[in-house]
Structures are given as C-alpha cells and as structure tokens.
C-alpha positions as protocol buffer text, in pm:
chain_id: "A"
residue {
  index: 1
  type: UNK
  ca { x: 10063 y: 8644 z: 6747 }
}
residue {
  index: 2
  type: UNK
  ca { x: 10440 y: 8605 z: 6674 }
}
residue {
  index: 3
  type: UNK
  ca { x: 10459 y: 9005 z: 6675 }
}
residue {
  index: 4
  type: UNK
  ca { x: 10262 y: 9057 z: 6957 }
}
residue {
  index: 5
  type: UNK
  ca { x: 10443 y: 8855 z: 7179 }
}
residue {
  index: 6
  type: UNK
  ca { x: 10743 y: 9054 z: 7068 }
}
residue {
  index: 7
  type: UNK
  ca { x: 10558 y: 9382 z: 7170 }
}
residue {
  index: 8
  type: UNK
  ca { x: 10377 y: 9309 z: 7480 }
}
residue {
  index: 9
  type: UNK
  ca { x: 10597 y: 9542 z: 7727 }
}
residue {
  index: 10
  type: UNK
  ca { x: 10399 y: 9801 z: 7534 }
}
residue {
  index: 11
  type: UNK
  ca { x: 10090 y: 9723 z: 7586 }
}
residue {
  index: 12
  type: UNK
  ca { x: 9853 y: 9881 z: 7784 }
}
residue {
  index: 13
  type: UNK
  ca { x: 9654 y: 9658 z: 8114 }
}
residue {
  index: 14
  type: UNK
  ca { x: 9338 y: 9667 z: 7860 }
}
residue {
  index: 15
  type: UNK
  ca { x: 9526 y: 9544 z: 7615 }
}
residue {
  index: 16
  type: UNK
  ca { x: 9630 y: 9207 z: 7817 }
}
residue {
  index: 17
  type: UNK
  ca { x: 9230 y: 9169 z: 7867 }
}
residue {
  index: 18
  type: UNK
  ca { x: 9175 y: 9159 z: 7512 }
}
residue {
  index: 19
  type: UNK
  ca { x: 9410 y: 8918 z: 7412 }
}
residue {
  index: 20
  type: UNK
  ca { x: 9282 y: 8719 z: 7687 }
}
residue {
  index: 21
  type: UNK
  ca { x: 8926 y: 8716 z: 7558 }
}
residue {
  index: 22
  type: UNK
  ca { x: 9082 y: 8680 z: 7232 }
}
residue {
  index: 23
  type: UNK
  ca { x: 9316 y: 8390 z: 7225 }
}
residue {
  index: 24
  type: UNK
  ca { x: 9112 y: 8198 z: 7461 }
}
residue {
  index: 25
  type: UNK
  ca { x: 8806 y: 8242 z: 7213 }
}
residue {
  index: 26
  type: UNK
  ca { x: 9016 y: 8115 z: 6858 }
}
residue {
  index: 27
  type: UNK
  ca { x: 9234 y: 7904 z: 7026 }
}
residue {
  index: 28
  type: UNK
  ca { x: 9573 y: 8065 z: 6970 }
}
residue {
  index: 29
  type: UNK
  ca { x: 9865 y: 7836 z: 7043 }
}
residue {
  index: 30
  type: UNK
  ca { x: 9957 y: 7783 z: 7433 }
}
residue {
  index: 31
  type: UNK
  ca { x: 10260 y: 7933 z: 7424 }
}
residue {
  index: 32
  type: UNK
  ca { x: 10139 y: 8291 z: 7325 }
}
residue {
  index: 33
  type: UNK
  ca { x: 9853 y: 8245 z: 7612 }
}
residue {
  index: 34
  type: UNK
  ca { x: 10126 y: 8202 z: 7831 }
}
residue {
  index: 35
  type: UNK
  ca { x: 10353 y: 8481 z: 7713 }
}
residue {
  index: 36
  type: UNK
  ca { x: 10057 y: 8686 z: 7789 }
}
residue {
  index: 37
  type: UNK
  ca { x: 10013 y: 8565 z: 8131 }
}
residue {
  index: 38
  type: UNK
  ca { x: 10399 y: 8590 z: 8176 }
}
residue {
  index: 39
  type: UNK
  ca { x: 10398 y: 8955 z: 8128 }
}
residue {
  index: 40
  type: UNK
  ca { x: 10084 y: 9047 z: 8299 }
}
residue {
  index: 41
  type: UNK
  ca { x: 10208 y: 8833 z: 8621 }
}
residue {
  index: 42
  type: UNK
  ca { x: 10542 y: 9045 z: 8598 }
}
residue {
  index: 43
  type: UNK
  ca { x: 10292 y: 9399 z: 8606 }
}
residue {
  index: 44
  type: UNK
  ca { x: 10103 y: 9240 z: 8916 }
}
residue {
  index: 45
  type: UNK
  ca { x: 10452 y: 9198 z: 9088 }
}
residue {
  index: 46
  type: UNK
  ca { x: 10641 y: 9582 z: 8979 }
}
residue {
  index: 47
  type: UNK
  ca { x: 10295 y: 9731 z: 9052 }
}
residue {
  index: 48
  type: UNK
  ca { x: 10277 y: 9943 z: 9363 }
}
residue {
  index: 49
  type: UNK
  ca { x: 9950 y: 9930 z: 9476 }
}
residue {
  index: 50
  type: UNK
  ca { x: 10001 y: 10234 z: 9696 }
}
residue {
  index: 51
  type: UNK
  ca { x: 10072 y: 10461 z: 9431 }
}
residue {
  index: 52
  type: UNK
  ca { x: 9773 y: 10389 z: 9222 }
}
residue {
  index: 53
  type: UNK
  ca { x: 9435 y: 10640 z: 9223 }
}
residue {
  index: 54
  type: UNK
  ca { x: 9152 y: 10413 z: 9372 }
}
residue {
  index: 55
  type: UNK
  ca { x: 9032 y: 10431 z: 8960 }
}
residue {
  index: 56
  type: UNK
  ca { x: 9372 y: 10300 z: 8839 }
}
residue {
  index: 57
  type: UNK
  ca { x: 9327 y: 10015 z: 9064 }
}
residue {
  index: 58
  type: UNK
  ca { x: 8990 y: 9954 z: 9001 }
}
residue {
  index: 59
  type: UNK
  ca { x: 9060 y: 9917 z: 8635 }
}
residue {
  index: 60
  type: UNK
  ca { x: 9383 y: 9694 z: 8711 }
}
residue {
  index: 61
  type: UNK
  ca { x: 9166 y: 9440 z: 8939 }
}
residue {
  index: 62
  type: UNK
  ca { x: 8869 y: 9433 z: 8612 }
}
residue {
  index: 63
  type: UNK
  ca { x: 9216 y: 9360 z: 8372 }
}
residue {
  index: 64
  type: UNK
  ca { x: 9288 y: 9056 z: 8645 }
}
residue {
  index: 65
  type: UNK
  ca { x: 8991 y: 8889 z: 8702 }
}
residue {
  index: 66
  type: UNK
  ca { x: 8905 y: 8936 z: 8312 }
}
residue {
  index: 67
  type: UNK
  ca { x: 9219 y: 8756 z: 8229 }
}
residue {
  index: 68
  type: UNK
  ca { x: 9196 y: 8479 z: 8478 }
}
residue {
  index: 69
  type: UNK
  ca { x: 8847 y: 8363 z: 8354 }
}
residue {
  index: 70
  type: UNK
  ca { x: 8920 y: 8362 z: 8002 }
}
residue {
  index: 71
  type: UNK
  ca { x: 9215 y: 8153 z: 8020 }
}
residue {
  index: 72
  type: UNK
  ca { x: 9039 y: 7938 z: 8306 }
}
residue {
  index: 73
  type: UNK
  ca { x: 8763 y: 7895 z: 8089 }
}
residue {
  index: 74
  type: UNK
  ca { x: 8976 y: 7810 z: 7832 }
}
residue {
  index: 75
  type: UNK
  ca { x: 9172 y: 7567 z: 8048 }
}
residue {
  index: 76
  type: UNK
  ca { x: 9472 y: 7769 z: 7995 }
}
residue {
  index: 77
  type: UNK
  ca { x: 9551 y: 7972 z: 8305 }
}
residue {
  index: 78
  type: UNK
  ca { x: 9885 y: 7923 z: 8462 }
}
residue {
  index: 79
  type: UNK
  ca { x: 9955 y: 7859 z: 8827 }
}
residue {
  index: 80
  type: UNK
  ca { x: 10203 y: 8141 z: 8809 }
}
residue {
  index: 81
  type: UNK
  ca { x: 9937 y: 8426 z: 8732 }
}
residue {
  index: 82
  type: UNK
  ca { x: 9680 y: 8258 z: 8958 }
}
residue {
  index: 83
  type: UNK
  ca { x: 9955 y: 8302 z: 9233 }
}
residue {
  index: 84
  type: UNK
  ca { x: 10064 y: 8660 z: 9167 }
}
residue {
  index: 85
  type: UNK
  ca { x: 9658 y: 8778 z: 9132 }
}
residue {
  index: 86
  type: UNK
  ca { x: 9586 y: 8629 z: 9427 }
}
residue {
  index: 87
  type: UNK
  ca { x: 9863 y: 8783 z: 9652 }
}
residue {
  index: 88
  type: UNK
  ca { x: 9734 y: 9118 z: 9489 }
}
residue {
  index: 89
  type: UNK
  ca { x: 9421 y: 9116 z: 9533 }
}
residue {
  index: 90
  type: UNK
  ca { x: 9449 y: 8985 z: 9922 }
}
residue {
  index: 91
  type: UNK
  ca { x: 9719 y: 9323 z: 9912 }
}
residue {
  index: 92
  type: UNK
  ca { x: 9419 y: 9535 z: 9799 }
}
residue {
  index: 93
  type: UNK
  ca { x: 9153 y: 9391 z: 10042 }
}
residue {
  index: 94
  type: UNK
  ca { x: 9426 y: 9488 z: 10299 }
}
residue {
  index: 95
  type: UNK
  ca { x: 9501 y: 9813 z: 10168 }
}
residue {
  index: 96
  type: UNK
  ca { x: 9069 y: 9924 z: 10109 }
}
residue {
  index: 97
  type: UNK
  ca { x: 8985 y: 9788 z: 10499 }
}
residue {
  index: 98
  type: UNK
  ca { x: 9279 y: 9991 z: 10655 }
}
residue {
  index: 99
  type: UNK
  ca { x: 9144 y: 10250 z: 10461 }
}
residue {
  index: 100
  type: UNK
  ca { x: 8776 y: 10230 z: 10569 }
}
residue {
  index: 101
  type: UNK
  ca { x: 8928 y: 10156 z: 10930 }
}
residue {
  index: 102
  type: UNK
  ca { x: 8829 y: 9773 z: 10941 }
}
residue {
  index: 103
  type: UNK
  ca { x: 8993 y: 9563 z: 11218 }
}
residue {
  index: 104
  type: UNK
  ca { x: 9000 y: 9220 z: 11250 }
}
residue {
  index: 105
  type: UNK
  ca { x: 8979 y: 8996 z: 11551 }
}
C-alpha cells in the first residue's frame, strides 16, 4: 500500500474504485484509505464537469458513489470526500436539468 500511495496521481478514476472495494474489504490501515480519498476529493474539485462527454461523467459519478459506500461501509469515509461528492453531484443535477430544460419554482 506504501507504493501505491506514492503512485496514486497515476491512477486512473477506476482505479480509486478498486482500492476502495479493496482496502475497505482487508482492512488496510486508515491512513492509506484516506490517502485514497485525499486524491480522489482533489479529482472531484480540478474536474470540469462541462468538459466531460455525458459517458465520462457517467463513469466518474459510478467511481463516486462506489467509493463513498465502501469506505462508509467500512466506517472509513472522510467528511472531506463526502463534502466534495456532494457539491458535484448537486453540480451535475444542475448541469443534466438545464440540459433537459427543467425549471424550478
């Protein structure tokens, strides 16, 4: 885990969502659960959510809410990426109803 931790800037979204599954499952020590969520919180905030293909995002959003439950179930999930996924998703809720035309109110 030592090495990984050291490499994460180079890992791919489905990558994050394996070590998730992964280190929640065998118990890897806190602080690599939390380098994880470190890294993947940074992502959520230097995404742009405009610039990604509908599929792109679709796949980000699975890599989110696949991390969050595995290190909620786990009792490991960090306020910090809780924040960050939350202000994203609410971003892309925004972002799908002005594209389907939805108003509110």
């Amino acid at each position: 885990h030592q090495q990984a931790s050291l490499q994460m800037d180079r890992f791919s979204l489905r990558d994050f969502l394996l070590l998730a599954w992964g280190t929640a499952a065998l118990g890897f020590p806190h602080g690599f659960a939390r380098n994880v969520q470190l890294e993947l919180a940074s992502r959520i905030h230097s995404s742009n959510l405009h610039a990604l293909s509908g599929l792109a995002r679709s796949d980000f959003v699975e890599v989110i809410l696949g991390v969050l439950w595995a290190y909620n179930f786990a009792g490991l999930l960090s306020r910090n990426l809780l924040a960050s996924a939350r202000t994203y998703m609410r971003q892309i809720g925004t972002t799908l109803d002005d594209m389907l035309g939805v108003e509110y109110g």
